[in-house]
Each structure stands twice: as C-alpha cells, then as structure tokens.
ZAMARGU-4260 file (C-alpha; in steps of 0.2 Angstrom, whole numbers, plus 5000, padded with zeros to 4 digits):
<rodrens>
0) 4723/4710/4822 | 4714/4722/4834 | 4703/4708/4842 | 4719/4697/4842 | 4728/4708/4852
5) 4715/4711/4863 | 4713/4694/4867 | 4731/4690/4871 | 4731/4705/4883 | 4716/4696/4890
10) 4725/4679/4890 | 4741/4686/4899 | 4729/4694/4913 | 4720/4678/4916 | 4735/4665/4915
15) 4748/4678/4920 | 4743/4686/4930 | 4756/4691/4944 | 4770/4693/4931 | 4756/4705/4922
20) 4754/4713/4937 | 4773/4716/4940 | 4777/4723/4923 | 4761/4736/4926 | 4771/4740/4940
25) 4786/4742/4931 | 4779/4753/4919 | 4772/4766/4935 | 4790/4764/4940 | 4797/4768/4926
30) 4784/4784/4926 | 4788/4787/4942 | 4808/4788/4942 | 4811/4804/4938 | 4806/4809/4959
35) 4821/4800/4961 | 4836/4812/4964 | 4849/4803/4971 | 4861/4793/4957 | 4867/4778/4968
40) 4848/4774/4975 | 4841/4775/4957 | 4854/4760/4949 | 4850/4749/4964 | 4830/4753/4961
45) 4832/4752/4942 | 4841/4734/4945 | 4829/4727/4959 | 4814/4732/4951 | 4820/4727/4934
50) 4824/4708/4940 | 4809/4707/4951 | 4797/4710/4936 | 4807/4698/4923 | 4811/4684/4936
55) 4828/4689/4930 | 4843/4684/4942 | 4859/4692/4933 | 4857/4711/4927 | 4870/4726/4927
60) 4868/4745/4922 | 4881/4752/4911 | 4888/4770/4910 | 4900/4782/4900 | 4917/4780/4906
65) 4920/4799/4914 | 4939/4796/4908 | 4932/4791/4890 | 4915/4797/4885 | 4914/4785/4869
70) 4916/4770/4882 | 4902/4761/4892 | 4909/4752/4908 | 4897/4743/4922 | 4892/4753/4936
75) 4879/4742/4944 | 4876/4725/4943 | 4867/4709/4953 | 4869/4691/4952 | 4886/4693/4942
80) 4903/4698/4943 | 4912/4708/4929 | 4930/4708/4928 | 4939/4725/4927 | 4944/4731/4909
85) 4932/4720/4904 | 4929/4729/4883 | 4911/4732/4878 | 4917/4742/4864 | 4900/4734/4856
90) 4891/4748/4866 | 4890/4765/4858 | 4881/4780/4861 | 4875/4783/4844 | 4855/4778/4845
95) 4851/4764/4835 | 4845/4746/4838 | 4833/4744/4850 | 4842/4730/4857 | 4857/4721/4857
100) 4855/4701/4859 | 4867/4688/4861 | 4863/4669/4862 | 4880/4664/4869 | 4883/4674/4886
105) 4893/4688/4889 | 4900/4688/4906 | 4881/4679/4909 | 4871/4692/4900 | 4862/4692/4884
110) 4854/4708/4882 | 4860/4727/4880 | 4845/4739/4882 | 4849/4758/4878 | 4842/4772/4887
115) 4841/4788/4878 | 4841/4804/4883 | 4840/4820/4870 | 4844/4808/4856 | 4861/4801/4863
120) 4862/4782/4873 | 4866/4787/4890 | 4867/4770/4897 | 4864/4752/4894 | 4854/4738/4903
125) 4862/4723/4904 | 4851/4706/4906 | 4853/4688/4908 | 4839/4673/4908 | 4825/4671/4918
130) 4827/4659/4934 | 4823/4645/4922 | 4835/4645/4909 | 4820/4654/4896 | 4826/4669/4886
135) 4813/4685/4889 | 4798/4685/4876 | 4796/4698/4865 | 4783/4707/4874 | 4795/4707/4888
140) 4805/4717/4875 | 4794/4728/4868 | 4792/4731/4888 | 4811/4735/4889 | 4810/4746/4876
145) 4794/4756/4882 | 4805/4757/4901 | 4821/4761/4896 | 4816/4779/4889 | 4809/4786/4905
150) 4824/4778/4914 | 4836/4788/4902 | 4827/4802/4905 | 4827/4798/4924 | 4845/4795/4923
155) 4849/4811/4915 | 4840/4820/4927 | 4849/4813/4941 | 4868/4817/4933 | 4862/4834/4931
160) 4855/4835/4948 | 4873/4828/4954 | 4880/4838/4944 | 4871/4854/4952 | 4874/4848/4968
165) 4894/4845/4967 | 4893/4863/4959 | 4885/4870/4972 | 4897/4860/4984 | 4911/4868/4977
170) 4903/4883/4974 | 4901/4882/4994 | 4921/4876/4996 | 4927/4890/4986 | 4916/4905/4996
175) 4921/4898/5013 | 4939/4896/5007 | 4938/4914/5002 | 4930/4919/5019 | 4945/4911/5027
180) 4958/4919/5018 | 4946/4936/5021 | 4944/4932/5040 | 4963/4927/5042 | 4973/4941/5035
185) 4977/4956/5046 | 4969/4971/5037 | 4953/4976/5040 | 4940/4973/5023 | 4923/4977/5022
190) 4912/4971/5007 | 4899/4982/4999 | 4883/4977/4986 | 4878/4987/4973 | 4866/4997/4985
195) 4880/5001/4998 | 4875/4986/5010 | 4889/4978/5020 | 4889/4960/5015 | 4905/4957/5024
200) 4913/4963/5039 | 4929/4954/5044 | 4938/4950/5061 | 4952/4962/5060 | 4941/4977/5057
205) 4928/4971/5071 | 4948/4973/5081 | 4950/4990/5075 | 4933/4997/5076 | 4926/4987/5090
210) 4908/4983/5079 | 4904/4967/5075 | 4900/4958/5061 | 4883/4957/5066 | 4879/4976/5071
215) 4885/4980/5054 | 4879/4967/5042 | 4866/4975/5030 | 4869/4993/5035 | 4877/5007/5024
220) 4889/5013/5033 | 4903/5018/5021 | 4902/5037/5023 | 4904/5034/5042 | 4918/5024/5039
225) 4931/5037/5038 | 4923/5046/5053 | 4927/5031/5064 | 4936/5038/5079 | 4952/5027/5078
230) 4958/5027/5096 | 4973/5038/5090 | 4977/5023/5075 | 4982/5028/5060 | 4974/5019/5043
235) 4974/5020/5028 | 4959/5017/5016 | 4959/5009/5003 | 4945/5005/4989 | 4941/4994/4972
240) 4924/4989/4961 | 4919/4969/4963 | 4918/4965/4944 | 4911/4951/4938 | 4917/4943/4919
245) 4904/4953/4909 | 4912/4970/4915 | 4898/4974/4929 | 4900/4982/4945 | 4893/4970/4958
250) 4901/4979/4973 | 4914/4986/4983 | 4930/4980/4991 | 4937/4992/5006 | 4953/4991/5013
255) 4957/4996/5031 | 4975/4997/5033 | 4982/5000/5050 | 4998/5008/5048 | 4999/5015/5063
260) 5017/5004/5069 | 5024/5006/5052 | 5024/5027/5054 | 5029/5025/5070 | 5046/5016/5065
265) 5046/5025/5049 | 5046/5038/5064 | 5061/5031/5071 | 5071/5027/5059 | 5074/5045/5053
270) 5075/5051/5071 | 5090/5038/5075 | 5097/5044/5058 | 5095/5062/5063 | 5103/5059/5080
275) 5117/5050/5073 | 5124/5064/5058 | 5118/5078/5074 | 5129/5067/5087 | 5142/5064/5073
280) 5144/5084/5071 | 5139/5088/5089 | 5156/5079/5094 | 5167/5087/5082 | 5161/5104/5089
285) 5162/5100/5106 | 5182/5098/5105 | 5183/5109/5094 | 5174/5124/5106 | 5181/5113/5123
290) 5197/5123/5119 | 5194/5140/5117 | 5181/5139/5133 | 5194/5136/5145 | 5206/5147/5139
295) 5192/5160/5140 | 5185/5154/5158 | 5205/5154/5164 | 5206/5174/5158 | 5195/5179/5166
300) 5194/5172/5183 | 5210/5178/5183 | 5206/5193/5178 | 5192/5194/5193 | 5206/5191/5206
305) 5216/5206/5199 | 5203/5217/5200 | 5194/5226/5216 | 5177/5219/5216 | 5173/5237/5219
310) 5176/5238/5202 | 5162/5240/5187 | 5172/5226/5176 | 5170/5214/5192 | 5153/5210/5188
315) 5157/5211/5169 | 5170/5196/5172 | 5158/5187/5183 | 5146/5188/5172 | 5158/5181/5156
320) 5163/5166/5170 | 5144/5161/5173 | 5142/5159/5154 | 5157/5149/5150 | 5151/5138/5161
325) 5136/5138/5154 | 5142/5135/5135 | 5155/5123/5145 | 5140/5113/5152 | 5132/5114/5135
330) 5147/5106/5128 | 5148/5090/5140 | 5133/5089/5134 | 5136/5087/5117 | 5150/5074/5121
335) 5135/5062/5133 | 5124/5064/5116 | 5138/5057/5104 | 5149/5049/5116 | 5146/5028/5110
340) 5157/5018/5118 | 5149/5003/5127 | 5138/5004/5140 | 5136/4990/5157 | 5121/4982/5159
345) 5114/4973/5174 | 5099/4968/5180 | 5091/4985/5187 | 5072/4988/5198 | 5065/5002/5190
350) 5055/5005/5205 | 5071/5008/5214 | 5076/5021/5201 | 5062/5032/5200 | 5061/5032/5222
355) 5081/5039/5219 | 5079/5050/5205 | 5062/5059/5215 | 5067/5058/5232 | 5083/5071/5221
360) 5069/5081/5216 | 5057/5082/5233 | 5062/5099/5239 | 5058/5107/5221 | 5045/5099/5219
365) 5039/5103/5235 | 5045/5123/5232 | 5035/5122/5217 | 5019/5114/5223 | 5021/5100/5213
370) 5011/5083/5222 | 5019/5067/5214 | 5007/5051/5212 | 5013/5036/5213 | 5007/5021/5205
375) 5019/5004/5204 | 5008/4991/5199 | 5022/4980/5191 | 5023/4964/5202 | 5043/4962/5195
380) 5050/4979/5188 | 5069/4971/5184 | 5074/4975/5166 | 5092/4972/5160 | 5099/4993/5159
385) 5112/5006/5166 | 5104/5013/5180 | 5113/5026/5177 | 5107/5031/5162 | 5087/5028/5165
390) 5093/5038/5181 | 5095/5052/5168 | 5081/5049/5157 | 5067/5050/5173 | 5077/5067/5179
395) 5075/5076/5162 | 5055/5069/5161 | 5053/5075/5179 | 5062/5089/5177 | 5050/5094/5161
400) 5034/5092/5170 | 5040/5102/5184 | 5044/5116/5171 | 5028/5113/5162 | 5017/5117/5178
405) 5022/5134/5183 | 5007/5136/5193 | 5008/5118/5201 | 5000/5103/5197 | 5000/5085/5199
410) 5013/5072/5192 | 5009/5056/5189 | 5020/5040/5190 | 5014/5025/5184 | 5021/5008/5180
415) 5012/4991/5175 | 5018/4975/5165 | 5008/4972/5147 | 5016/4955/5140 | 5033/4955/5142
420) 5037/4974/5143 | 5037/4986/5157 | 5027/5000/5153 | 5031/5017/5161 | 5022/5035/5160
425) 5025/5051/5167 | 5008/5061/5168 | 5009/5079/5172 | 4996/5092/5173 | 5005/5105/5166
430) 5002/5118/5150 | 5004/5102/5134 | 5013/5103/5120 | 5006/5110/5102 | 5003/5098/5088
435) 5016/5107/5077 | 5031/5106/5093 | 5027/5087/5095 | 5035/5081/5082 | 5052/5089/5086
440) 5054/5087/5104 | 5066/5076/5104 | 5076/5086/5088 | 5092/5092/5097 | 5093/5109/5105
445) 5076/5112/5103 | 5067/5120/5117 | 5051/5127/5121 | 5056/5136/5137 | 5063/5151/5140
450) 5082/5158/5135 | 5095/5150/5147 | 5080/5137/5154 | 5088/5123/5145 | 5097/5115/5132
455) 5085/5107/5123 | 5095/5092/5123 | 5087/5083/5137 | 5075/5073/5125 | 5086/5070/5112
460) 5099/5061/5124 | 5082/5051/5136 | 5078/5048/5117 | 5095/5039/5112 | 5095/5030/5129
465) 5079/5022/5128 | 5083/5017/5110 | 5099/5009/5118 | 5089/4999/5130 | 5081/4989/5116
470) 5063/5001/5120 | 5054/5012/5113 | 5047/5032/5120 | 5031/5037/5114 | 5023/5056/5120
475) 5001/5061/5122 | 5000/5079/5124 | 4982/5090/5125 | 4987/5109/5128 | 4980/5115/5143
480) 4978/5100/5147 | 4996/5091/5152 | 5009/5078/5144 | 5009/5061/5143 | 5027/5049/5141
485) 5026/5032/5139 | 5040/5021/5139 | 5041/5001/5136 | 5057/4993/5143 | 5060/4973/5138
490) 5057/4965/5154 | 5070/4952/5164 | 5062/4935/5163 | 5054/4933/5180 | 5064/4916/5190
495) 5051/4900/5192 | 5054/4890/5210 | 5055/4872/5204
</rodrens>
C-alpha cells in the first residue's frame, strides 16, 4: 500500500501537474491564513483561492447567525445567488462528518465542509462542481478536510481580532464621550493616578487657574492646589477615590467649584432682606419721632426769641435747635431709605451725572486737597435710571472718599463698557476699610466716622438704589491703602443707522 501511494502521488505530479501544484499552494495558504487579520478580506481570499485550486465555479462560506447561534446563514459566496431565509438547518455546530454531500444541488452546491475551532464548527464551506460538470475526487476531499482546519482556526482568529478591535473602538467612544462631558461641564476637575500624577486637567480649570492642560499633565500638583491664588474667586474643593469593580483605588477625582456668584447673591439676598424688615421699621419710627421733633424744634426757637442772647440758656437753646435738626435730618432719612413708591425712569448719560455731582463737590475737594482723575472710556454711557437718584448714590461715594483721605489724596473716576453693562469705579487713596467693617458697610446706621460725621445711612440707601436700577455694587479695600467701588449698570441698547 505504501508503494501504491507513492506511485499515485507520482502519477498526479506527472499527469496533473498544474492542479497538483494549485492544491500545494492551497495547502501554504491554508498555513498561511492566520496573517490574515482582517474578516471581510479573508472570506473573499478563502473563496478565490478555494475555486481557483478545485476549478470550481459556485462556492459560498457560511457563518453563525449573530441573532441565532445554533443557525448558519451565507456570508460569502461566488458564481451563485442564495435567496434570503433560505433554511440550512442541516448545518450544526456540533462536530461530526467530515462532510456533508448531496448529489441533487442545493441552491447549486453539493458540498458542506466544517471548519473547526476549539471543537465547535464555526463555519461551513459550501461547493459546487468543477467547470466540467465532474463531482470533486476524494483526494480533493481529503484535501478539504486537511484545509478547512487551519481556516477554522484562521477564522476564529479573525472574530477575535474583530472583536478586540470593536472593543477597543468602543473602548475609545466611551473615553472620549467621557472627556467631553468632563471638558464641557463648568466646574473645574482634575484627575489623579495612584502616584499623584495629573492625568486630566480640564478646560474650565485651565479658565480659573490660567495653567493649561499641558503645563500640568503628569505633574503632582495636588498640595499646590489649594494654594492657587484665585484672583479674589471663591472655590470650593471637592474630592473622591476613582474605584474600579474589584474595590481598588485607581485614582482621584477633584472638584473645583467656583462659587464665588452664588455667595455674592447669597450676599444679596439677605442684605435686600435685611434692608427691607430695617426700611419696614425705619418708617414706622420716623413718623413716629417726626412729631415730637417739631414740637421740640418749635419750643425752643421760641424760646430763643424770648430770651436775651446775653443770656447763658441762649446758647443752651441754640444748641438743642442745631440737634433737632440734626435728628430731623436723620429722620428724612429714614423716610428716603423706606420710602417705595415708583420711581421714573428715562434714558440718562452717566458721564453727565458724575460732571454735575463733582463740579457740587470742586470747592471741597479742592479745600481738602483732593485731585480727582477722570477716566470715561465708555463710547455710550446711557443707561435707563433716575438721575436723580444715581446723583445721590455718586455724592455719598464721593463724599466717602473725601472723608477717607484726611491727609489728601487722589480720587479716581473711571467708567468703561464690559458686554452689555456700564461699569463704574470710584478709586480713592484714602485710609481702607478692615476685613471685619466690609461686610457691614452697607448695614443701616453703621458708620466708621466720627460722632455727628454721618448717618451711616449713606450706603445702605446708594445700596438700595443700585439694587433698583437692575445692577449690582461690589467694594475692594486694602487698609492703608484706599477703597475701591464698582458698579455695573444695564446698559441702553446703543441705535444702529440703517
């Protein structure tokens, strides 16, 4: 038997010779397969290779239904056309024949040839005749058999591979749709490894720190973190361990919260509700105390006209005149601070209002060595407002910075427009304000000048006006240095030529 089979392989070579040599180069290929590593380039090699070397014209590649594993439906095929829902229900991925052989076609094919993998059929090769009509030999097979293992374990390969790569892919989609939502939300985060590296740095904090991602990628910078200077922001920090589904720490998140708005209207609000229960009370005092002031003022200016001015109790009543007049002005006071009936508005230059209100004060400030600086840089200061009123307000903050620079000094008066606000501050070089007086500046009757100075009423009203106008009143002070007052107005839209 030996020499017999040794003499038909030397038979085939000498009277076959070119179909020997395409099934020895069927079999490299087979060998060869598993270099292939994309799936749709390895069907169309299998089925050109496979029709080339069996002068086979109709062949198709079949593989588990991804719906319905237990299914095989075609995924390549060549020479033929397979209806769809077409049932090969013979097919089954329990190993077993070598071959499955029909002599009347099946949608032009005759032969089902599994290729395994790990002891499963993970496809079938579907073939027809040869370009004669001729059914394949058994050596042809035999030859079949021997190629369909490597290319079930080529196959394989690939799906896995595939499968890696749409992993990966979505393993790719998923990281990048969690940098988005990182890079688009408006808090500052950072993202630490297990050594205290920054891995992630997004654009809100490169806003609020001014760093970039890239200065800051790979450094350990978590202990300066809390260090930054924040430009007079307030944040709040906020921190979590990254843990992965075993229960290990594999890093840090931090949370950079800038808060600073909300405290400022956290700010406001109670100040407006302060004002209001103050103004409620403050006008039910004033007409109560209205009353017994004039009376009092009427007695004794009487009394001043009945008596010789040579006369001690002269100066006594003078004295009592002055500060009923004083408590009297006090009360007026108390009826602009709660007084809230309406109030006109019209379309108002700002410029213009600070010119009136300190060409008012030129002389004392001039008495007082006081050198005012100018700075209007607004192109159109209209904002909709009570002259009036924002009169008042820029008398009380001159007024203040006058007070505040005994020695004399420089005031500063600058306006500009940022969006669609008109910003004003009020600069003086005068003696500051503590950190613990800066929060109640603008509390009713509270004063930091001297006894019969002032009110302290001025701030709290300028306040409420402000707050009317639709803006908002903000104060910097460094002691020994000067105060700072900011105020943002809504600006009047600007008129467009057409």
């Amino acid at each position: 038997a030996p020499i017999k089979d040794r003499f038909q392989i030397w038979l085939d070579k000498f009277f076959y010779r070119d179909r020997y040599d395409l099934r020895q180069t069927l079999i490299d290929f087979g060998r060869t397969l598993g270099s292939e590593i994309d799936f749709d380039n390895m069907l169309d090699r299998i089925i050109d290779r496979l029709g080339r070397a069996l002068f086979v014209e109709r062949s198709a590649i079949f593989l588990e239904d991804p719906f319905d594993p237990s299914r095989f439906v075609p995924a390549k095929t060549s020479g033929l056309t397979i209806p769809e829902g077409t049932n090969f229900s013979f097919l089954t991925s329990v190993p077993g024949r070598p071959y499955i052989f029909f002599e009347t076609d099946v949608y032009d094919l005759n032969y089902f040839i599994p290729c395994r993998a790990k002891d499963r059929v993970i496809a079938y090769i579907g073939l027809g005749r040869t370009h004669n009509g001729d059914y394949l030999t058994s050596e042809d097979l035999e030859l079949l058999e021997t190629v369909s293992d490597y290319i079930g374990i080529a196959l394989e390969n690939a799906r896995l591979y595939r499968s890696l790569e749409q992993k990966a892919s979505e393993y790719e989609s998923l990281k990048d749709f969690s940098e988005n939502i990182i890079e688009s939300i408006n808090v500052g985060v950072v993202v630490e490894d297990v050594e205290g590296q920054i891995v992630g740095w997004n654009r809100a904090l490169e806003s609020l720190t001014g760093r970039s991602r890239t200065q800051m990628l790979e450094r350990r910078e978590n202990r300066h973190l809390y260090k930054q200077p924040w430009n007079n922001l307030i944040v709040n920090f906020s921190a979590t361990s990254l843990v992965d589904k075993a229960g290990s720490t594999r890093g840090t998140l931090i949370i950079v919260d800038n808060i600073t708005d909300r405290i400022r209207l956290e700010d406001q609000l109670i100040q407006n509700e302060k004002l209001t229960s103050i103004g409620l009370l403050a006008a039910g005092v004033a007409h109560e105390v209205n009353t017994p002031l004039a009376v009092i003022s009427s007695y004794s200016q009487m009394l001043r006209k009945e008596i010789s001015s040579d006369d001690p109790r002269h100066k006594l009543l003078e004295k009592i005149t002055k500060q009923t007049f004083r408590a009297s002005e006090i009360v007026n006071n108390l009826l602009n601070f709660s007084r809230t009936n309406a109030t006109e508005f019209a379309e108002v230059d700002i410029h213009q209002v600070i010119a009136d209100t300190l060409s008012l004060l030129d002389h004392q400030f001039k008495s007082a060595r006081v050198r005012v600086d100018r700075e209007l840089r607004a192109e159109y200061p209209v904002v909709f407002a009570n002259a009036g009123k924002l009169q008042q307000v820029f008398l009380n903050l001159f007024v203040n910075a006058r007070d505040a620079m005994p020695e004399g000094g420089e005031l500063r008066v600058l306006t500009e427009t940022v969006d669609s606000k008109l910003e004003i501050i009020v600069q003086d070089t005068g003696v500051g304000i503590s950190r613990e007086n800066i929060q109640k500046i603008y509390d009713p009757f509270f004063t930091t000048k001297a006894a019969g100075k002032g009110t302290g009423l001025g701030l709290s009203v300028s306040y409420g006006i402000v707050q009317e106008h639709g803006g908002n009143i903000s104060v910097d002070s460094k002691p020994g240095i000067g105060t700072s007052f900011k105020l943002e107005l809504p600006l009047v839209r600007k008129p467009v030529n057409v």
